[in-house]
C-alpha positions as CSV (number, residue, x, y, z in Angstrom):
1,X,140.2,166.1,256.2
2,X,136.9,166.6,258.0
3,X,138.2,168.4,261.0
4,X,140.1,171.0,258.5
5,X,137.1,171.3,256.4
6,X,135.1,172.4,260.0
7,X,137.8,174.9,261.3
8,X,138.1,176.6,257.6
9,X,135.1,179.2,257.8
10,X,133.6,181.0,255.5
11,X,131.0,183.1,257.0
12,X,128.4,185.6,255.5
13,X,126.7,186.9,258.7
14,X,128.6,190.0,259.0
15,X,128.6,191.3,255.3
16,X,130.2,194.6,254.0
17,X,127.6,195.8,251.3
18,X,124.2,194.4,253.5
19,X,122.3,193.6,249.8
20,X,125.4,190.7,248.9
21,X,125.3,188.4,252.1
22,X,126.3,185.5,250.3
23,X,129.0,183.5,251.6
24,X,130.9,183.0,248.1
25,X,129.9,184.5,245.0
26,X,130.6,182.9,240.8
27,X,129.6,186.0,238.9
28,X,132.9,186.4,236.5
29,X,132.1,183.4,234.2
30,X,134.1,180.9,236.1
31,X,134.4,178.0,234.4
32,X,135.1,173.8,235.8
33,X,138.6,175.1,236.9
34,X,137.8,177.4,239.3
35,X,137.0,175.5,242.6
36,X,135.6,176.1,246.2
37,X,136.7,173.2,248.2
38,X,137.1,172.0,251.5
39,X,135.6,174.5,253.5
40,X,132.4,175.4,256.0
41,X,130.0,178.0,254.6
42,X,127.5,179.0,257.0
43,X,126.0,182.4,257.9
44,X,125.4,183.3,254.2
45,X,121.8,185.3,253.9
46,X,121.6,185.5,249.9
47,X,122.8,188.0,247.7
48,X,120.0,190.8,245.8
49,X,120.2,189.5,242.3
50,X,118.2,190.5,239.2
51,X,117.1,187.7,236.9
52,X,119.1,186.9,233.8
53,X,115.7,185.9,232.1
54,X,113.9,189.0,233.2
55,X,111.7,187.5,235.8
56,X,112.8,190.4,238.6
57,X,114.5,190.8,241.4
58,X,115.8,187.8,243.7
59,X,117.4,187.3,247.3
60,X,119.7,183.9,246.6
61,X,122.5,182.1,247.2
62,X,122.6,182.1,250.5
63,X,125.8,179.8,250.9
64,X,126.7,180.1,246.7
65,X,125.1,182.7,244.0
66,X,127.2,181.0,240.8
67,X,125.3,183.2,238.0
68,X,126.6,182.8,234.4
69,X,129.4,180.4,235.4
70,X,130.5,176.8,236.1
71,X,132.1,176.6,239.3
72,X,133.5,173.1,240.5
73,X,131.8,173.4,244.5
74,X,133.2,170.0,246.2
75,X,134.0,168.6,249.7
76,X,132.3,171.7,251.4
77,X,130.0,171.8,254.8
78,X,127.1,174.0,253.6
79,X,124.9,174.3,256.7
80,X,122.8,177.6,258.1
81,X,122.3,179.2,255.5
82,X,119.1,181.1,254.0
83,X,117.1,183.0,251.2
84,X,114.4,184.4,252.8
85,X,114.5,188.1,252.5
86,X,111.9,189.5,250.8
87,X,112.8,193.1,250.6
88,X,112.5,194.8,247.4
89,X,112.4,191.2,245.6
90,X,109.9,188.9,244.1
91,X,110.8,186.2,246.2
92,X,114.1,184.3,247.8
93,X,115.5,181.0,246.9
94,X,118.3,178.9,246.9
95,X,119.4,178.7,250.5
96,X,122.9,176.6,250.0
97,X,123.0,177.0,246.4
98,X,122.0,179.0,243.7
99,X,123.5,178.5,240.0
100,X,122.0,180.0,237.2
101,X,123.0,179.9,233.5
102,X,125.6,177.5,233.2
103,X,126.6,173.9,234.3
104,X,128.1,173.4,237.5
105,X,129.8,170.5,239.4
106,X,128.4,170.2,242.8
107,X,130.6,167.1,244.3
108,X,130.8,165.7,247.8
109,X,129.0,168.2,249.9
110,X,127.3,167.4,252.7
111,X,124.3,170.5,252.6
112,X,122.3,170.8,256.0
113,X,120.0,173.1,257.4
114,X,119.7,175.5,255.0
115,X,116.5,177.9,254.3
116,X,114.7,179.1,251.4
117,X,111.4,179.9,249.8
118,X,112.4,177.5,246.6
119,X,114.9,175.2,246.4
120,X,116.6,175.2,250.2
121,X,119.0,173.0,249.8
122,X,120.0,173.9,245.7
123,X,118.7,175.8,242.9
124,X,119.7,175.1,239.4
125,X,118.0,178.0,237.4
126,X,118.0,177.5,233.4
127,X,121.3,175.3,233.9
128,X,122.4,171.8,231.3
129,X,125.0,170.1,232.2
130,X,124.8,170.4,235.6
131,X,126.5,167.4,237.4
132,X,124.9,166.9,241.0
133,X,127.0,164.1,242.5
134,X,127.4,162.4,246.0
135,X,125.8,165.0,248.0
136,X,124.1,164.3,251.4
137,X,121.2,167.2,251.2
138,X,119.2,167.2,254.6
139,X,116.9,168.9,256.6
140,X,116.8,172.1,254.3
141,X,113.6,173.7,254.4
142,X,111.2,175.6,252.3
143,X,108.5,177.7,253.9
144,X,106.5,181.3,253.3
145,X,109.5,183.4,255.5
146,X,107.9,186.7,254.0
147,X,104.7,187.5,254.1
148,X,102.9,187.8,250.9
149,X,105.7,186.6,248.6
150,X,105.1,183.3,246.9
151,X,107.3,180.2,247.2
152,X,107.4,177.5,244.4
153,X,108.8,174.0,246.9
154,X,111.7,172.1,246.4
155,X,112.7,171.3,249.4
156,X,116.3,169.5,248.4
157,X,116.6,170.7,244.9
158,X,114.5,173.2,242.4
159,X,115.3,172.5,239.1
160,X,114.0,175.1,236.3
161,X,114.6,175.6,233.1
162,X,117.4,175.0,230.2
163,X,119.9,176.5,229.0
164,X,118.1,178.4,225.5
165,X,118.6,176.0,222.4
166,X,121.0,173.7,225.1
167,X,119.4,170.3,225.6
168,X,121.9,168.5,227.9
169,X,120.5,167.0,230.9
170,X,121.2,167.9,234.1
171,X,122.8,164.5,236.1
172,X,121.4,164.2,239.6
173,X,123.6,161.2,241.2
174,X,124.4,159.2,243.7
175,X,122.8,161.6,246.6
176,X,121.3,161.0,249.9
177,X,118.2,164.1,249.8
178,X,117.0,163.2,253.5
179,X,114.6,165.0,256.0
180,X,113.8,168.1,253.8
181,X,110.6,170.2,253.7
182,X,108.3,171.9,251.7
183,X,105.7,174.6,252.9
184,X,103.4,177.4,252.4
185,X,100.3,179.6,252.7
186,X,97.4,178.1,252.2
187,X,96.3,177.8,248.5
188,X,99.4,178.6,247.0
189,X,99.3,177.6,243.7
190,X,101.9,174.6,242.7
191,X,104.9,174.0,243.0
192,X,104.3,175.9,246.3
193,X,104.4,173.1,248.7
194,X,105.2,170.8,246.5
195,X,108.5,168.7,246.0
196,X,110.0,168.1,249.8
197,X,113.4,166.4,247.6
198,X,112.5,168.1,244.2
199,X,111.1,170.1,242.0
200,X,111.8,169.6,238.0
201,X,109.6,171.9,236.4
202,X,109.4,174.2,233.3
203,X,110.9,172.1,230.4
204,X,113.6,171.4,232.4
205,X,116.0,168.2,231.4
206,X,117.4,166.2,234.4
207,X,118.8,162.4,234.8
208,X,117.9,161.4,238.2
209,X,119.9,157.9,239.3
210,X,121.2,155.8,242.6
211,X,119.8,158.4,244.6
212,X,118.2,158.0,248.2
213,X,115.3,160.2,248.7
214,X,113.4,159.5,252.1
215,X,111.5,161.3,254.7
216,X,111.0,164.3,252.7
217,X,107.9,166.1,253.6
218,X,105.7,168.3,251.6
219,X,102.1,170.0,252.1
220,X,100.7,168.3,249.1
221,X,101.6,165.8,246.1
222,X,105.0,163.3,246.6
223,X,109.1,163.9,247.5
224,X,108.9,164.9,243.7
225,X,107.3,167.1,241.5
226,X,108.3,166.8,237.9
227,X,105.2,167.9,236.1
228,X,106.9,168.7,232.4
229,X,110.1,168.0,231.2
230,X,112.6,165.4,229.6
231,X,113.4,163.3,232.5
232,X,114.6,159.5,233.4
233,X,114.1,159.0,237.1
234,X,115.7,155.5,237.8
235,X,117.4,153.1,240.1
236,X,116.3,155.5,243.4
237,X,115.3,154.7,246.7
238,X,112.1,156.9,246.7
239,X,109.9,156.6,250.1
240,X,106.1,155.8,248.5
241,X,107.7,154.8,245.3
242,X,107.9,156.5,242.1
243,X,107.2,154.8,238.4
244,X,110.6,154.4,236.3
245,X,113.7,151.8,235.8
246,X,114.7,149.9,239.1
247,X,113.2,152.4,241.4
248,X,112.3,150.7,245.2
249,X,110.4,152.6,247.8
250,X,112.2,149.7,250.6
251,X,113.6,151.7,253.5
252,X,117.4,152.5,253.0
253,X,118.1,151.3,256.8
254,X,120.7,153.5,257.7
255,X,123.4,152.4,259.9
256,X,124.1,155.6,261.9
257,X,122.7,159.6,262.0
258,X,125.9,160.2,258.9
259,X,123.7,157.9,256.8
260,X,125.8,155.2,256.1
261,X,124.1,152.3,254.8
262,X,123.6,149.5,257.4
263,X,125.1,145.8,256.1
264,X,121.7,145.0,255.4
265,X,119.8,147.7,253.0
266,X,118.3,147.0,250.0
267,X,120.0,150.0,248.6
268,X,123.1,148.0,248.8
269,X,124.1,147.1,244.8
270,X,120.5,148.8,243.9
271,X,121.8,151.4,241.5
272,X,122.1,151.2,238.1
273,X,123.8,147.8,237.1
274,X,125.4,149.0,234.5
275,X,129.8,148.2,235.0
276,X,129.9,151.7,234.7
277,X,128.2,152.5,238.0
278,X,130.3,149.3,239.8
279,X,131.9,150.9,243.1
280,X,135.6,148.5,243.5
281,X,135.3,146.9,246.7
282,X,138.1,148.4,249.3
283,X,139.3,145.7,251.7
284,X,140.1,148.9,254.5
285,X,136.3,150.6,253.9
């Protein structure tokens, strides 16, 4: 129920310990049945978080820090969030989302308006398995918020990294990744604005299908920056195009601001033909 799903707030604007703003934190090893649903998370200013990998110290998570865990995150309103702080860290990411080490299920979400210097919308650091599935991820942005720390793009999603010795791809399906941004200071090296939908970088393994990615914006390069890694991009709506199975660059034609398709886009039966992907038609939809 939408309107119980806006009155049920979760808000991390006022925190008790000012370093762990997030609005929900994973960090017990939660696994698949331990769920967050049907809720608003908004407020959340990321949570001071040292690397598992050893790369340093990390504001994320605005909305979610899931760190060595699995959460199932469904049916949620993840808007106004941010990882921007750059106080005693290397950098901040992962505005909505951050998961690291472990393979969530992020379901039915509609993320909006969040803020980050990597991955605005959703950060999936050295996860496999990770099942990214009927999400609408808009207008999240990525931009230099603190001066002097470096931001690596990924406007919608920043993807890095496996899982060590764990090569199961990451599923990215069935999304609309709409109206995000990627920025920086000048002559940042890449990904830094790079990637206003995604960034896939540094070996990591993601299936990207029947996704919608349009008017994405970035300083430089595509809506996608994949550089390295094992991926199959196919059977996407990608604004300029992009090389792979069944991908269209035609204009989704939206019906209305929620993003429902109009009776006429192309993306209308463009996804994957397989029987598997067949959506039963519903005579009261």
């Amino acid at each position: 129920d939408v309107a119980v799903i806006r009155a049920t707030i979760i808000n991390g604007s006022k925190p008790v310990h000012p370093d762990t703003a997030s609005c929900v934190l994973f960090i017990n090893r939660e696994d698949s049945s331990s769920v967050l649903a049907g809720f608003t998370l908004t407020g959340g200013r990321g949570t001071l978080w040292r690397d598992e990998h050893g790369a340093g110290d990390y504001w994320e998570g605005g909305g979610v820090l899931s760190a060595l865990a699995s959460p199932t995150i469904r049916n949620n309103f993840i808007f106004d969030n941010e990882a921007i702080n750059g106080e005693r860290a290397a950098s901040a990411g992962g505005g909505a989302i951050r998961c690291g080490d472990g393979a969530p299920r992020i379901l039915n979400n509609v993320i909006l308006a969040n803020r980050g210097m990597y991955g605005a919308g959703m950060v999936l650091n050295y996860c496999s398995g990770a099942i990214v599935r009927n999400n609408v991820i808009a207008e999240n942005r990525v931009y230099q918020a603190a001066a002097g720390k470096p931001t690596y793009g990924g406007g919608g999603i920043w993807i890095n990294n496996i899982l060590p010795n764990v090569r199961v791809a990451n599923i990215i399906e069935n999304n609309t990744i709409i109206g995000n941004s990627s920025a920086s200071a000048p002559n940042s090296p890449p990904p830094a604005a790079n990637g206003g939908a995604f960034v896939i970088w540094n070996g990591a393994i993601a299936i990207v299908r029947n996704n919608i990615v349009w008017a994405n914006t970035q300083t430089t390069g595509g809506p996608i920056y994949a550089p390295v890694g094992s991926l199959t991009i196919a059977y996407n709506t990608i604004e300029g195009g992009y090389a792979g199975t069944g991908n269209i660059a035609a204009p989704p034609q939206f019906a209305d601001s929620s993003y429902y398709l109009g009776t006429q886009s192309p993306c209308i039966d463009g996804g994957d033909p397989d029987s598997g992907f067949n959506d039963p038609a519903d005579s009261g939809a």
